[in-house]
N, C-alpha and C positions, 0 to 999 in steps of 0.2 A: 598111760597108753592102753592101760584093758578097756578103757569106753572108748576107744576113737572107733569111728566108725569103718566099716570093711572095706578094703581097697576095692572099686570095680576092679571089673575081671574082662570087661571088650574092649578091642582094638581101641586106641583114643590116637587121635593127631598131637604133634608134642613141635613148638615152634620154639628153636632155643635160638637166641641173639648171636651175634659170631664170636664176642667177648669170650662167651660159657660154653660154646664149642671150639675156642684155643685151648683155654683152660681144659677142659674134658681131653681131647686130643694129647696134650701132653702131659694129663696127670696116666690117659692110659697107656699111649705107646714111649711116649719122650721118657718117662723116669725108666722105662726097662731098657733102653738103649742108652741111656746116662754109663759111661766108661765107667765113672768111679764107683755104681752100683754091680755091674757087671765083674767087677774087680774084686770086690769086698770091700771097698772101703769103707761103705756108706752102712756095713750091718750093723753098726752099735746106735746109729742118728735115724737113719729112713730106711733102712731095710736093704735087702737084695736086688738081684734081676733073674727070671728062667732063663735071662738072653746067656751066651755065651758067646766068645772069641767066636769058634767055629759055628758062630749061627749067621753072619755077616754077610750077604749075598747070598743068603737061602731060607731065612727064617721067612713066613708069609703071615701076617697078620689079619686076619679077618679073611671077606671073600677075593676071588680075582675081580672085584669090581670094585673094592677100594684102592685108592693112590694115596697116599699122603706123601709131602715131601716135607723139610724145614730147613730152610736156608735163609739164613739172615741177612746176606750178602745182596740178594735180591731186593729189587728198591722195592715190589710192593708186599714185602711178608711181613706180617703185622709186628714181627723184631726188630726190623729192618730203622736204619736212621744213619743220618750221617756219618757221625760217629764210628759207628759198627762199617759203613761202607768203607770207609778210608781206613780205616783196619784190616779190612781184608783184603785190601792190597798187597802185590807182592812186595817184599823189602828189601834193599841189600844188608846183607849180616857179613861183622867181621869176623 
């Protein structure tokens, strides 16, 4: 890496496919809102969260101009499949 050559340094345009903007998306906000990271469970395998319990309806991620949502339940979210819909159905439990 000592000869690679120097990063530029201007603005550049950056076109990423939607594949690698899921993937991005949930390696940046999904793994810190992961319960079992948040919990500790996950310190010895993947590490923590800065998320906590009492950050849940108040933590803000980036600017007031991002949304992000993730619901699988929804037929077009790229998790989304049969399977996962009929699952999310209510059930009766005994």
């Amino acid at each position: 890496m000592r000869a690679a050559p120097e990063c530029p340094k201007e603005d550049r345009s950056v076109i990423l496919m939607p594949g690698i903007m899921y993937l991005q998306t949930h390696e940046t906000i999904g793994h810190a809102l992961e319960l079992d990271r948040i919990l500790g469970y996950e310190l010895a395998f993947a590490g923590g969260s800065f998320v906590t319990l009492n950050d849940f309806g108040s933590l803000r991620y980036g600017s007031p101009r991002l949304t992000a949502r993730a619901d699988a339940t929804l037929p077009t979210h790229p998790a989304a499949s049969a399977t996962m819909t009929m699952a999310s159905r209510p059930r009766t439990t005994c």
